[in-house]
DOTORGU-780971 format. One record per residue (C-alpha): chain; residue in three letters; x, y, z. Coordinates in steps of 0.5 Angstrom, whole numbers, always signed. Example, Ala and Ser with C-alpha at 12.3 -4.5 7.8 and 13.67 -1.06 7.14 Angstrom:
! residues 2
 marvo pavo     x     y     z
     A  ALA   +25    -9   +16
     A  SER   +27    -2   +14
END
This chain:
! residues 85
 marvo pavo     x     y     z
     A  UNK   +43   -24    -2
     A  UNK   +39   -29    +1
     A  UNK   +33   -32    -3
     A  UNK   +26   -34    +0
     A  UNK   +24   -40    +2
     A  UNK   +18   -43    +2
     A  UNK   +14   -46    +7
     A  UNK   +10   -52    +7
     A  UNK    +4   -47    +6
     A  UNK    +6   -44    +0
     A  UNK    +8   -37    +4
     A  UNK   +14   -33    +3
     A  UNK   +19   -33    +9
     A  UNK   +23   -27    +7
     A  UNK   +29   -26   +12
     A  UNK   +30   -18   +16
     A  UNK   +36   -16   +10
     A  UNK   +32   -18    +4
     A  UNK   +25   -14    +7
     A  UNK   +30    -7    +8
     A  UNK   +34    -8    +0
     A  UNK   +27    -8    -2
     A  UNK   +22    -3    +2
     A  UNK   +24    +4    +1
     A  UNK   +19   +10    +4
     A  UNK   +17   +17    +0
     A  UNK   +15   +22    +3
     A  UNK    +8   +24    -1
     A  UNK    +2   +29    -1
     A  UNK    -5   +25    +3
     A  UNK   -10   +24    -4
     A  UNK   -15   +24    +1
     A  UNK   -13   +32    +6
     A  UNK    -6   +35    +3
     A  UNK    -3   +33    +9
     A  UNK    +5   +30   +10
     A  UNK    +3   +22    +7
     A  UNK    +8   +17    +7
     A  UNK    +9   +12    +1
     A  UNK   +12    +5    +2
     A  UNK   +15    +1    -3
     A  UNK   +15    -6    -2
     A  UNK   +15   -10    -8
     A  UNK   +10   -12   -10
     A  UNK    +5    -8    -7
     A  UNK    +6    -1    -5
     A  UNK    +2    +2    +1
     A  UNK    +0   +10    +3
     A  UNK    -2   +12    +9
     A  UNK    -3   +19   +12
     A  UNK    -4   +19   +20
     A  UNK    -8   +25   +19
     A  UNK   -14   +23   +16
     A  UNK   -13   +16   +17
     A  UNK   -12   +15    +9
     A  UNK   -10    +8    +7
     A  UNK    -8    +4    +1
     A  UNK    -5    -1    -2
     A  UNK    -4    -2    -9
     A  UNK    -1    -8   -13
     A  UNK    +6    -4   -17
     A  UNK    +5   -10   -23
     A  UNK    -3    -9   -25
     A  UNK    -5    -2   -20
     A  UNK   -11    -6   -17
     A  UNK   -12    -3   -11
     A  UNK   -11    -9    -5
     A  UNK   -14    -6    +0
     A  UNK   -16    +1    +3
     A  UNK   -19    +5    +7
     A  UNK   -21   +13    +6
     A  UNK   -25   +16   +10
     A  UNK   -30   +22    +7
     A  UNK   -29   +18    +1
     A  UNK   -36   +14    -1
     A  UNK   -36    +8    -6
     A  UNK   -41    +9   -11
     A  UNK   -45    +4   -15
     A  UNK   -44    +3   -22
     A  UNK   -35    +5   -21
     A  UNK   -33   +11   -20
     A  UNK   -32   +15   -13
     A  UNK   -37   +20   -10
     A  UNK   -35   +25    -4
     A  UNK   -39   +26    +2
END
């Protein structure tokens, strides 16, 4: 397996064969509608999105820090905690 390289800014440059040995795909229910989700493992983060709802997530695997999301229907809520509309 050839190892990443690092560029002048610090980013990882990771060939095509590498990113297929360590990205896998999961078939998943949407947390969001039910519906058929996919569930990408990409290590470190792994992604869930659901085209029916436009549901996505994106999770760090180490910590479960949520990176970035994006759920329709579902409201943030002062103080933590989510809050359906």
């Amino acid at each position: 397996m050839k190892s990443p390289t690092t560029s002048p800014l610090s980013l990882q440059t990771v060939s095509l064969e590498t990113l297929l040995e360590t990205c896998s795909m999961q078939m998943v229910r949407c947390p969001n509608c039910g519906s058929p989700a996919a569930r990408y493992y990409q290590t470190p983060r792994i992604q869930t999105q659901c085209s029916a709802c436009d549901y996505y997530m994106v999770t760090c695997a180490h910590t479960g820090s949520v990176v970035e999301a994006y759920a329709p229907g579902i409201s943030v809520r002062t103080g933590g905690g989510l809050q359906m509309r």
